[in-house]
N, C-alpha and C positions, 0 to 999 in steps of 0.2 A: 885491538882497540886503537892502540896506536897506528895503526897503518892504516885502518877506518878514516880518523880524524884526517891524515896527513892528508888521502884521495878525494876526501869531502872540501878541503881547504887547500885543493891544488893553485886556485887564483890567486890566495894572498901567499902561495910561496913562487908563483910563477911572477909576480911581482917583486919578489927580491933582485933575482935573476935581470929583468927589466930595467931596473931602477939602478944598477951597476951598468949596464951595457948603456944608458942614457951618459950617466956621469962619462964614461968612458968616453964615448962617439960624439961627445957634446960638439968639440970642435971643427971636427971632421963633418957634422951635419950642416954645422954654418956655412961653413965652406962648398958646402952641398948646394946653396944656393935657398931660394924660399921654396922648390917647389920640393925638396929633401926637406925643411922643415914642417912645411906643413904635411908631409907625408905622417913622420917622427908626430907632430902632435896628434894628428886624427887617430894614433895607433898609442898615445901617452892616454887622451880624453876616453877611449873604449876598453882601456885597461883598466884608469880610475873608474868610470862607470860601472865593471866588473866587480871590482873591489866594493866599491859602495854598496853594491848588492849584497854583499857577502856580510857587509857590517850590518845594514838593516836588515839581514836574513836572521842574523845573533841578536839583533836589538826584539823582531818580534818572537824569538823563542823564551828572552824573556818579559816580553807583554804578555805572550802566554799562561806565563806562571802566575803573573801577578796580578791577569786581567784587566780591564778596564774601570776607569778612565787613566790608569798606573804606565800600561800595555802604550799607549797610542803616545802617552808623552815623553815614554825610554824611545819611542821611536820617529817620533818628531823633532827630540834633541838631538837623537845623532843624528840627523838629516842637516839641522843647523852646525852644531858643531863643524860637518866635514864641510858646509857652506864656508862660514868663517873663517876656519883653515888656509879654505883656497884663496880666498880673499884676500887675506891677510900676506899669503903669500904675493899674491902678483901686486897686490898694491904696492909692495916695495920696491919692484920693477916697472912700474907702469906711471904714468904723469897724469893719466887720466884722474880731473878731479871729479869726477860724474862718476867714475866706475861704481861705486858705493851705492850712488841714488840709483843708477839703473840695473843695479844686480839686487836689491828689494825690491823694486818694482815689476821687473822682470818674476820675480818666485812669485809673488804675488799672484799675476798675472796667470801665473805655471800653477800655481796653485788652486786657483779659486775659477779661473775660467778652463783651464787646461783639466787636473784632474777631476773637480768634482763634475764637472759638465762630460767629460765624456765615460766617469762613470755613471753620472746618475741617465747618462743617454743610452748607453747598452743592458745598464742594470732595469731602465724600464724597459727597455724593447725586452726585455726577457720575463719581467717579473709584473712588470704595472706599476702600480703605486707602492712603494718601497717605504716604510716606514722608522722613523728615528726620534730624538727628544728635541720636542723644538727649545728648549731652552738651553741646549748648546747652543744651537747656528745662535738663538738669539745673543747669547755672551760673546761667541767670539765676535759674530758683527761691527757690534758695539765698541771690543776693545779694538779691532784693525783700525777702524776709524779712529779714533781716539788717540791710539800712536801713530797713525802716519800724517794725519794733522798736527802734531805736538812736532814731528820729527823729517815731516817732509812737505807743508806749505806754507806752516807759518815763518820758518827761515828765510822765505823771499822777503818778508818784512824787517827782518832782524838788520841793523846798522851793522857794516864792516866793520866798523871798531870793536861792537861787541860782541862778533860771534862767538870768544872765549865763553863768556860767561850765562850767554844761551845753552853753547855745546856743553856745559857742567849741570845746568836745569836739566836738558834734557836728559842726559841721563841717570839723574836722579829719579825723572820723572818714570823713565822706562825700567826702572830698578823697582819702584814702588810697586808697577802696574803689574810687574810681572809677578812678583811677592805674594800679591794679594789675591790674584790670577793661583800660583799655586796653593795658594791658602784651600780658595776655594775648591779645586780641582779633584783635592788629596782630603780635604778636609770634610765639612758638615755639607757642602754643597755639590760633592761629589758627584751625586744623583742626575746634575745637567748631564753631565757627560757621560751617561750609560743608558742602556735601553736592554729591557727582560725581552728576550726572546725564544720563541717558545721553544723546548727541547724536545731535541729528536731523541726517539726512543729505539734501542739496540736491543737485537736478540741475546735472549740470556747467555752469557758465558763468551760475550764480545763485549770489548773495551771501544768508547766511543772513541771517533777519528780524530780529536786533540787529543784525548787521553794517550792515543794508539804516536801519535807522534809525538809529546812533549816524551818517553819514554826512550825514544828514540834521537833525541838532540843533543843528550852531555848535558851535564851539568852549566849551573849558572856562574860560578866562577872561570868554568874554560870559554864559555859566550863572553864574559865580561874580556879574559882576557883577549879575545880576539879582536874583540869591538876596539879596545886601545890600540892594538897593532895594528889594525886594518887601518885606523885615524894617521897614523902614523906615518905608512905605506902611501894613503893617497895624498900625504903633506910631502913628501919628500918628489912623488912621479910629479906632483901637484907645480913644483918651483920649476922644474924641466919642462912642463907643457905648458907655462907660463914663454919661457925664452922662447921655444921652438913655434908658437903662437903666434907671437907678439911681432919676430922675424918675417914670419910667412905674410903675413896682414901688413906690416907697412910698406907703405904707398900704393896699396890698393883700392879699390870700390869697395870695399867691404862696409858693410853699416858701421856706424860709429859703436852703437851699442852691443855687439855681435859678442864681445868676449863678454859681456854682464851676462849675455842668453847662456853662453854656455857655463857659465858658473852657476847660476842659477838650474841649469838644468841637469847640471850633473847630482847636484843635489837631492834634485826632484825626482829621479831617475827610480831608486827603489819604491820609492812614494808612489809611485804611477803604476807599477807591475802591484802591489799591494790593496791598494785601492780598487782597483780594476777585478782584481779576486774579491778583494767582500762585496762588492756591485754585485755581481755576479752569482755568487752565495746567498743575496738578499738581506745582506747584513749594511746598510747603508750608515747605519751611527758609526762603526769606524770610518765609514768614507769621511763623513764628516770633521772625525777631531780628527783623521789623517789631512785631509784640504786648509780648509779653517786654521789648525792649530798649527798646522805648518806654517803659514803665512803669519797669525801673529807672530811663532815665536822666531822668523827668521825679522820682521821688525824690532820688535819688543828686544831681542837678545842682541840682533847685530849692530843697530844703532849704537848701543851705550860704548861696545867695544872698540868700534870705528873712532866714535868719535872723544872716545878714552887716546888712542892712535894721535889723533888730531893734534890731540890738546897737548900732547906728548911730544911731539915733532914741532909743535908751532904752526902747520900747514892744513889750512880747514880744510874740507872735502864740500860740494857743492851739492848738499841735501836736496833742497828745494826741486820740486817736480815742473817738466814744463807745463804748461798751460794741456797739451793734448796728453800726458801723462796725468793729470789731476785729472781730467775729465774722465779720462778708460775708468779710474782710480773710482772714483762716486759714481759711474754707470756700473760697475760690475758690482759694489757693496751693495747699487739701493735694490739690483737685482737679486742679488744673495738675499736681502733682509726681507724684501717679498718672497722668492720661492721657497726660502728656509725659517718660514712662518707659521706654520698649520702641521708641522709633525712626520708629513710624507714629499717626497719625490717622484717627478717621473720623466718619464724623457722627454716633454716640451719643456720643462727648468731647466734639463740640460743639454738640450741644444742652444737653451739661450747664450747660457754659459761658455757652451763651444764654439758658436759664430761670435763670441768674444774675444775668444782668444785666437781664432782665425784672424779677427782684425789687430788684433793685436801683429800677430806676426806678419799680416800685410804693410802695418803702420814700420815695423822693424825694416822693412825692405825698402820702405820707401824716405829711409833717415830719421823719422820723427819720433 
């Protein structure tokens, strides 16, 4: 049993090992010059990506147990969680006052034009018209807007004198919304966020293929504790591939934005292999609270934190989005709240979605 676990969870122990030879060679890399650094991070970022995998693998063994809409939010949190972490790590290294606006914006982006578009694009080149409950897409809709207007354009109007006392609204505000958000979720209105679908039926004296695998995962207290350690693992590689990053990239052409992509996308990283399987399966309602609920709750949860940070240090962070970041921002929602309106999907909503986030990463190339 034990020798089981240890072969299954070889990543997060091949990451101790990592995480020691980092601390170790830290100096010796610098001195390696940047093109030694950025080796070290490209090989720091594909570890933590591992690892994350490994946590959202424990987060959905227990969405399994617990099902949906319970399932999609153990696994959307830790996707934010390890977001925040990293965040949280390099912002104490980093001067960038924008890193914050552009690593929500970025998930976002990764989020809503990225995963749900190229799943809902290969989940209909396979299946057709994919069906879900529109009164999710229509909830979360409603709340992305709602918090990233509170928390990312009205601040362009806010006086410097008082962004204290904005940055304490808002996250009061982002406290409430998200409260009421779980009220709902767990609560009487549970029902947005799930969809009956029909069951396959199994010859007698076979166990159907969750059944056949949740049997097969460990218990939920050994997923719990790995989930904590995995968070852990990729907070510690997380501070190392911050330096070794941050070395290799300055005073290059690199986009300005480049290190929000990649925190944003390490995040997003088991989210997309996840997603891309229930597309795939014809189970398109997890696509959705995986997309959708990813994105609010990397606003709704990271904002309050950040700008907790903020308030904390004295040193605001530069919320407000620019002008061509608002724009991507209410072209991709007012497309979400049309294709994610009438119950089903298909792969022209998600191409739309994809040539969104195509431009998206053209617009990252070309600085803006």
């Amino acid at each position: 049993m034990v020798g089981s676990i240890l072969k299954q969870e070889r990543i997060l122990l091949l990451a101790i090992p990592a995480a020691i030879v980092a601390y170790m060679a830290e100096h010796a890399i610098f001195e390696g010059g940047k093109t030694a650094s950025l080796i070290a991070a490209i090989a720091l970022i594909g570890l933590i990506v591992l690892v994350s995998m490994r946590v959202a693998h424990h987060a959905e063994i227990l969405a399994a147990k617990v099902g949906d809409p319970y399932g999609t939010m153990i696994l959307t949190l830790s996707a934010v969680a390890v977001e925040v972490l990293i965040l949280a790590i390099i912002m104490s290294e980093s001067s960038s006052p924008t890193l914050v606006r552009d690593t929500i914006y970025s998930a976002v982006m990764i989020d809503i034009n990225g995963i749900l578009g190229l799943a809902a694009l290969l989940g209909g080149l396979r299946h057709g018209e994919q069906p879900y409950n529109d009164d999710s897409g229509k909830t979360y809709g409603v709340m992305i807007l709602t918090a990233m207007g509170i928390s990312m354009i009205v601040p362009e109007f806010i006086p410097d004198e008082s962004w204290h006392v904005y940055s304490a609204f808002t996250i009061v505000a982002m406290i409430a919304l998200y409260a009421l958000f779980l009220k709902m979720q767990v609560g009487p209105h549970s029902y947005f966020f799930s969809y009956a679908y029909p069951r396959k039926t199994h010859p007698a004296g076979q166990p159907s293929e969750s059944h056949a695998e949740e049997e097969d995962e460990g218990s939920v207290p050994l997923s719990i504790g790995l989930i904590i350690a995995g968070v852990v693992l990729i907070g510690v590689l997380a501070e190392f591939m911050s330096s070794f990053l941050s070395v290799s990239l300055e005073g290059t052409s690199a986009p300005p934005a480049l290190m929000a992509v990649v925190v944003a996308t390490i995040s997003a990283s088991p989210e997309i292999l996840t997603a891309l399987r229930s597309a795939l399966r014809n189970r398109m309602q997890a696509v959705v609270n995986i997309a959708m609920g990813a994105s609010l709750s990397t606003v709704i949860l990271t904002v309050p934190v950040m700008e907790g940070i903020a308030l904390y240090t004295g040193q605001p962070f530069i919320m407000a989005m620019t002008p061509v970041q608002t724009v991507m921002v209410f072209i991709t929602l007012i497309a979400a709240a049309i294709n994610l309106n009438d119950g089903e999907t298909n792969a022209i909503e998600g191409m739309t979605h994809f040539i969104l986030f195509a431009t998206f990463v053209m617009l990252l190339f070309l600085g803006l």
